[in-house]
C-alpha positions in Angstrom: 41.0 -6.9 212.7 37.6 -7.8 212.9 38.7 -11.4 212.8 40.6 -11.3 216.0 38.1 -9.6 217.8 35.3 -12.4 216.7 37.5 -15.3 218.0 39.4 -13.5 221.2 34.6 -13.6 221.7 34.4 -16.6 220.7 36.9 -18.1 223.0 35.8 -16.0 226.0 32.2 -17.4 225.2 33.5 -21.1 225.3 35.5 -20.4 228.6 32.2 -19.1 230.2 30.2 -21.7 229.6 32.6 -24.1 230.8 32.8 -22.2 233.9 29.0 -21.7 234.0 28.9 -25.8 233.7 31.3 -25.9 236.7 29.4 -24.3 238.2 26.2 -25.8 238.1 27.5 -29.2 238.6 28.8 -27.8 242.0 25.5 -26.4 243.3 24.0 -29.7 242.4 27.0 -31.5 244.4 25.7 -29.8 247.0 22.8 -29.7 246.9 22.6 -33.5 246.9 25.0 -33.6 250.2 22.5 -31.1 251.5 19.3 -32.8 250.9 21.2 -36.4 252.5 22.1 -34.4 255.4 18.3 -32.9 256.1 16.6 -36.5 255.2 19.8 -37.9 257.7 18.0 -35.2 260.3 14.4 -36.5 260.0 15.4 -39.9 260.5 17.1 -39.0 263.6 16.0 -36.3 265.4 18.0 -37.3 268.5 21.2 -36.1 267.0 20.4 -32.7 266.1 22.9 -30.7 268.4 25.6 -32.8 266.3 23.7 -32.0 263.0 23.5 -27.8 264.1 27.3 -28.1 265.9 28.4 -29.3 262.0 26.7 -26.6 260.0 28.4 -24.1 262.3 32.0 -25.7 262.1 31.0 -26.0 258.1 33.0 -29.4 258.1 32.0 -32.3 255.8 29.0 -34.0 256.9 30.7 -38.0 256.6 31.2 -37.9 260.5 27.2 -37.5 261.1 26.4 -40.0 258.8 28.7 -42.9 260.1 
């Protein structure tokens, strides 16, 4: 019985950190789209209404940087 209970762990274990990797790689994913956009801000500062209109729609920032 102990068995079962060591491995149902051990699984659970495995399947976190997996998620916990997911995870991480995400917050990197955006915080590399995040630090484009704010270097795509200083460069120019004329298109900042577009820049503060996007983060309030929370769409994709492609159409900025085109």
């Amino acid at each position: 019985m102990k068995l079962a209970g060591l491995a149902i762990h051990v699984e659970c274990d495995f399947y976190l950190t997996k998620v916990r990797r997911l995870i991480v790689r995400r917050l990197a994913a955006i915080d590399s789209i995040r630090f484009r956009f704010l270097c795509f801000v200083r460069q120019s500062p004329g298109r900042l209404n577009a820049s503060i209109s996007f983060l309030k729609s929370g769409k994709s920032p492609t159409f900025a940087t085109r």
